[in-house]
N, C-alpha and C positions, 0 to 999 in steps of 0.2 A: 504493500500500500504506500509506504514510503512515509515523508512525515507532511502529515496534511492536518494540524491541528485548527485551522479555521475551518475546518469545510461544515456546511450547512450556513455559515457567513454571506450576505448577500450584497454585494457591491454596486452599484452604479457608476460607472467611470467615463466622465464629461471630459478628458483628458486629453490632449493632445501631441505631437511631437516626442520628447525623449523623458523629460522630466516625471510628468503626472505617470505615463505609460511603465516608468520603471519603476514607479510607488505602486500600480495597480499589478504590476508582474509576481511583485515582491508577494504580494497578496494572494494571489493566484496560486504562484507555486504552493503556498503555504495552503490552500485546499477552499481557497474562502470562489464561490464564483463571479465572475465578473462580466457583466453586461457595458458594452462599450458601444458609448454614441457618437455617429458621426455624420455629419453636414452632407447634405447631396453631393458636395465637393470632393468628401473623404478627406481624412487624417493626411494633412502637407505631407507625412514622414512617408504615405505610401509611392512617392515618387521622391522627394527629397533626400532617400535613405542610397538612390543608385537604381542601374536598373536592373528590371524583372523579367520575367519571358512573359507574363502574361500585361506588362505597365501599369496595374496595380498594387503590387506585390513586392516592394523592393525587400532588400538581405535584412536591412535595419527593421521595417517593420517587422518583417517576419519574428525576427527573437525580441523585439519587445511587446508583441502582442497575443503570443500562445498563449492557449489555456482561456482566450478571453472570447463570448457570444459576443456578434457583431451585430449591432441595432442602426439603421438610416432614417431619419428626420428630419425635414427642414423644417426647423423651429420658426421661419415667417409665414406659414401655413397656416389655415385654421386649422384646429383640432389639432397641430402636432402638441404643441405645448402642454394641453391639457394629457395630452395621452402617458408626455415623459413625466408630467408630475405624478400619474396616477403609478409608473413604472418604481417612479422614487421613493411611493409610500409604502412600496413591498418590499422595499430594501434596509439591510442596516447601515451603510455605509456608504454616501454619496461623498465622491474624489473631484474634485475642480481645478484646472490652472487655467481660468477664465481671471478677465480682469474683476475685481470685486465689483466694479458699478454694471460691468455687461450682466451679470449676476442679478445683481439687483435688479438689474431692469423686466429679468425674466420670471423674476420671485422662486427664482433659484439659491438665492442667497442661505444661508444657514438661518435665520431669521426667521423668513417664509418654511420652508420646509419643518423647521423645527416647532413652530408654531402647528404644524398637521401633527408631528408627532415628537415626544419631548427626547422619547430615548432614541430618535436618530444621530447618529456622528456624522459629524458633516467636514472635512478637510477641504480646507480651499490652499495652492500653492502658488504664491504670490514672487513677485518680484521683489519687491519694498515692503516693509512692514506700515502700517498705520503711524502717525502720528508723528512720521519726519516729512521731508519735502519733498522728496523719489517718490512719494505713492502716488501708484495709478499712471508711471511711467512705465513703457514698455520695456522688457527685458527678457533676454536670449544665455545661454553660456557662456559666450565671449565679452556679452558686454556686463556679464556677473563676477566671471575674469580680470577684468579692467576695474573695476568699481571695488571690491574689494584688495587689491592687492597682489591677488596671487599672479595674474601676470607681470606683475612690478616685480615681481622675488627674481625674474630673470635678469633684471635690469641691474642688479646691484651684483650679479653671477656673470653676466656676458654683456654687461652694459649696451642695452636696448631690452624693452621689456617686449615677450612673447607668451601667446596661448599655448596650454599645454592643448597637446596634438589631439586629446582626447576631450569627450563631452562633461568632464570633471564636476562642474557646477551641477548641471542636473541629473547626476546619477549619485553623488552624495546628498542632494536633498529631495530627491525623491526617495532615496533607501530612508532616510531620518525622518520623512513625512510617514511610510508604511510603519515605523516603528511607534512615533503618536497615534496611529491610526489601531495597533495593537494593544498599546497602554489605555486606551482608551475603550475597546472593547471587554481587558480585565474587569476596568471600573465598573464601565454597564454590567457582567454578569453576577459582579458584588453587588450591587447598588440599582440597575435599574436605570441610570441616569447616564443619558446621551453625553452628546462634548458637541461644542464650535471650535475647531482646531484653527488656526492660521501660521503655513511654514513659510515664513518668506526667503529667497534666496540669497537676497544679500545680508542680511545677518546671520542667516546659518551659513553663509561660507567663510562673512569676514570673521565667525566666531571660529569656524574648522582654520582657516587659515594664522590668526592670531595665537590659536591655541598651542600652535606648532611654534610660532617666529617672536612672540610675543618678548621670551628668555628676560634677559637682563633688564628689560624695558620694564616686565611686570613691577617693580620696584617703584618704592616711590622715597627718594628719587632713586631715576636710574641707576642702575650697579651697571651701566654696560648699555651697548647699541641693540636695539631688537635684532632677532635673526637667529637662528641657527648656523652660526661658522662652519660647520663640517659641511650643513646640506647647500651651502651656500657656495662655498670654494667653488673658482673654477677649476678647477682640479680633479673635482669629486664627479669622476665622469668612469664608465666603464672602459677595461684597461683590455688594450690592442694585445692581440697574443699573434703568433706565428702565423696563423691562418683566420682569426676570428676574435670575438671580444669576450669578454668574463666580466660579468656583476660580480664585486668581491667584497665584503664587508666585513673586514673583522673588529669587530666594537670593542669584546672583553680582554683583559690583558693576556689571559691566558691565550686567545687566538690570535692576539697579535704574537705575540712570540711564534703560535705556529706559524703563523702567517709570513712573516721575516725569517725566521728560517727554511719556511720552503724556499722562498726567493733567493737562498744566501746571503742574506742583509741580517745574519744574530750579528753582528756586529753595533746594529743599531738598538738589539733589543734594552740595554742600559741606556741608551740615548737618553737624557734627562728633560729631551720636550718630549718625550714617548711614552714613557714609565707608565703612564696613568692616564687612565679615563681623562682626569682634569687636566692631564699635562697636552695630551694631545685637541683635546679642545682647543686651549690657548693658542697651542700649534699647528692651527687646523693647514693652515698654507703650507707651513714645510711637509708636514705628516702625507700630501697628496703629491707636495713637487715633485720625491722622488721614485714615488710608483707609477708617473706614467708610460716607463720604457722599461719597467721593472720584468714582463712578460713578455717581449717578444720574442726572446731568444727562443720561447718552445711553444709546441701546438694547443690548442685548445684541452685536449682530452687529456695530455699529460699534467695538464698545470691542473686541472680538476681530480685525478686523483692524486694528485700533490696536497690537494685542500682537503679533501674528503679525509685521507686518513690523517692529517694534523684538526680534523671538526670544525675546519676555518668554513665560513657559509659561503659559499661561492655557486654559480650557473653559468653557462651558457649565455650568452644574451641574445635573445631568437629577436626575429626580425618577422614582419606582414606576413614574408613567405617562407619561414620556418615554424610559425608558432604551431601552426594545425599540426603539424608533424611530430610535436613534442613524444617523446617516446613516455614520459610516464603520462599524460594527456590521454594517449591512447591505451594507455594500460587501461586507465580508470573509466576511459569510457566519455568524457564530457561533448565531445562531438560525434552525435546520434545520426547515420543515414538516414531520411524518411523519403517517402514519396509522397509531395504536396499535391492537395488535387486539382490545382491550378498552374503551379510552377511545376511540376515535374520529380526530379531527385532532388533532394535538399539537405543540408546537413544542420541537424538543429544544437542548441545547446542546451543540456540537460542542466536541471535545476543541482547546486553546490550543495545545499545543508544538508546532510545527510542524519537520518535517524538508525543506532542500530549498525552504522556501518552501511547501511545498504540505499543505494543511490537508488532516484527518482527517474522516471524516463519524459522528457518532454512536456508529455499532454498533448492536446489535440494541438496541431497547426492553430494562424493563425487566420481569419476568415475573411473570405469574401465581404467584401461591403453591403450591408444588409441581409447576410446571409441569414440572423434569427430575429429580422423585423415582426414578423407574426405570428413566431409562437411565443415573443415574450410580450406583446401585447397581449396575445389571448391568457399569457398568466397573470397580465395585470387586470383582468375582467373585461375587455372590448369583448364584442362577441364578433362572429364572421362577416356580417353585414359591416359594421361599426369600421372592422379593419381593410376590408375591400372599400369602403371610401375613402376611406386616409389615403390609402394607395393608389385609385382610381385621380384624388385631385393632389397629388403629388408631395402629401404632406409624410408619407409615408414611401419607403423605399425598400423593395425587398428582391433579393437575390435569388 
């Protein structure tokens, strides 16, 4: 069965793009189901993600939308709005990254809804929090990136600040939004009593991102420049070997000593900017100058059981067109062949938490656009007539 401790949990997911979709995944995997609404348009991501064989269907949606029924609406229709309210009062959990006023205008707000029913959780994921002067501005990843700092951390590393390559901002607060989203379902089954959640993204990042660089600064006064010196060095980069690179981290003194003795640098291990956790801190600049040539005299595979038997942490560093390959990846199984019944072969990725040891497979693909328009209306009470008008005056869409 695998571990699906939400399931009988009933979701509503108004979500769109990368952020809300990987908070309603998280949820998903975890057993809970998920009804996902989307515009006559459909969800940006299902072209914005790359392309597909079928041009609905790109890679990106694909793995962030398994496990989830696909519902079609145009909320300027008659009758659709009333229909997704009636959908919402069968649900325990309505997810939003709608702006709060588009919200409101639809009596979708947590307000409205929770006024039909008290013990519903309602999560809205927000760019800006309330009651600074960002709210109700538009925001993306990159411009969550810029806004809090974390693309500045490059600028003070390689002077010019850059986005990290990856969609960072909204997969950290979409995973922290499913996690309110959970503390909050505890409460109700002690209590009985719903929640109005709000995650906004630029304080959940600048608080992930401070959390980390804050250091010396937390003081008052300062003992020191904010940052992490080690993660900050430009130095502190993955180290060139004969044929390929190695992430290598040896933190504890004990594995630096391995560590410098593999390389044959124990000459360094008494080094007095070396000795210690705090010494090497201080030294973060020397402690990387001279390991950037430290590897290449030998191949990748050697210098890795060089580490493995001194316990130093060290890998490989796989690259776009290594990582699928990874040999223990495929031991354990994380990328699943399936045959999608629109795209073809596809290879999914199975869900990580494992209960028991014993790994989860997939779930259903992700669906056609409209694909369960009217059988979740018929569970939210329309009857057959009811739902052949919605559909006949195109308030309604189904696949």
């Amino acid at each position: 069965m695998g571990f699906t401790p939400l399931e009988g949990v009933r979701i509503l997911d108004l979500t769109s793009v990368v952020v809300g979709p990987s908070c309603t995944l998280r949820l998903a995997d975890y057993g809970a189901e998920v009804i996902k609404l989307e515009p006559p348009e459909g969800d940006v991501l299902r072209s914005l993600g790359g392309p597909s064989r079928s041009g609905k269907m790109s890679g990106k949606y694909l793995h962030f939308n398994r496990r989830k029924r696909a519902i079609c609406l145009d909320l300027k229709k008659p009758g659709a709005l009333d229909a997704l309210i009636r959908i919402a009062d069968g649900c325990d959990v309505v997810v939003s990254n709608m702006r709060p006023e588009a919200l409101g205008r639809l009596g979708l707000d947590a307000a409205a809804l929770r006024a039909r029913r008290t013990g519903l959780i309602h999560c809205t994921i927000t760019g800006f929090g309330p009651g600074g002067p960002y709210r109700g501005r538009p925001a993306y990843d990159t411009v969550v990136q810029g806004v809090t700092g974390i693309a500045g951390l490059a600028a003070r590393r390689d002077g010019r600040p850059a986005y990290a390559p990856l969609l960072l901002c909204d997969h950290v607060t979409g995973e922290i939004a499913a996690g309110a989203i959970m503390a909050a379902l505890v409460r109700k089954g002690r209590t009985g009593e719903g929640a109005a959640i709000e995650v906004p993204m630029h304080e959940t990042m600048a608080a992930f991102m401070l959390t980390e660089h804050l250091g010396p600064a937390s003081f008052t006064p300062a003992l020191g420049q904010a940052g992490d010196a080690r993660v900050l060095d430009p130095g502190n980069f993955p180290l060139p070997t004969a044929d390929g690179w190695i992430a290598v981290t040896p933190n504890t003194d004990a594995q630096v000593r391995g560590f410098l003795t593999a390389i044959g640098r124990a000459d360094l291990i008494e080094d007095p900017r070396f000795r210690s956790v705090a010494d090497r801190f201080r030294n973060a600049r020397d402690w990387y100058a001279f390991r950037g040539e430290a590897l290449r005299g030998r191949p990748t595979a050697e210098w890795l059981a060089l580490f493995a038997q001194a316990d130093v942490p060290a890998m490989q560093c796989h690259t776009l067109e290594t990582i699928a390959d990874d040999p223990h990846l495929a031991a354990v199984g994380l990328l699943v062949e399936e045959t999608h019944p629109s795209e073809g072969p596809i290879r999914s990725i199975r869900p990580t938490v494992l209960e028991g040891g014993a790994p989860r497979d997939p779930g259903p693909p992700a669906r056609a656009q409209g694909a369960d328009t009217c059988a979740v209306l018929a569970e939210a009470g329309l009857d057959a007539a009811a739902i052949a008008a919605l559909v006949e005056a195109g308030a309604a869409l189904a696949s």
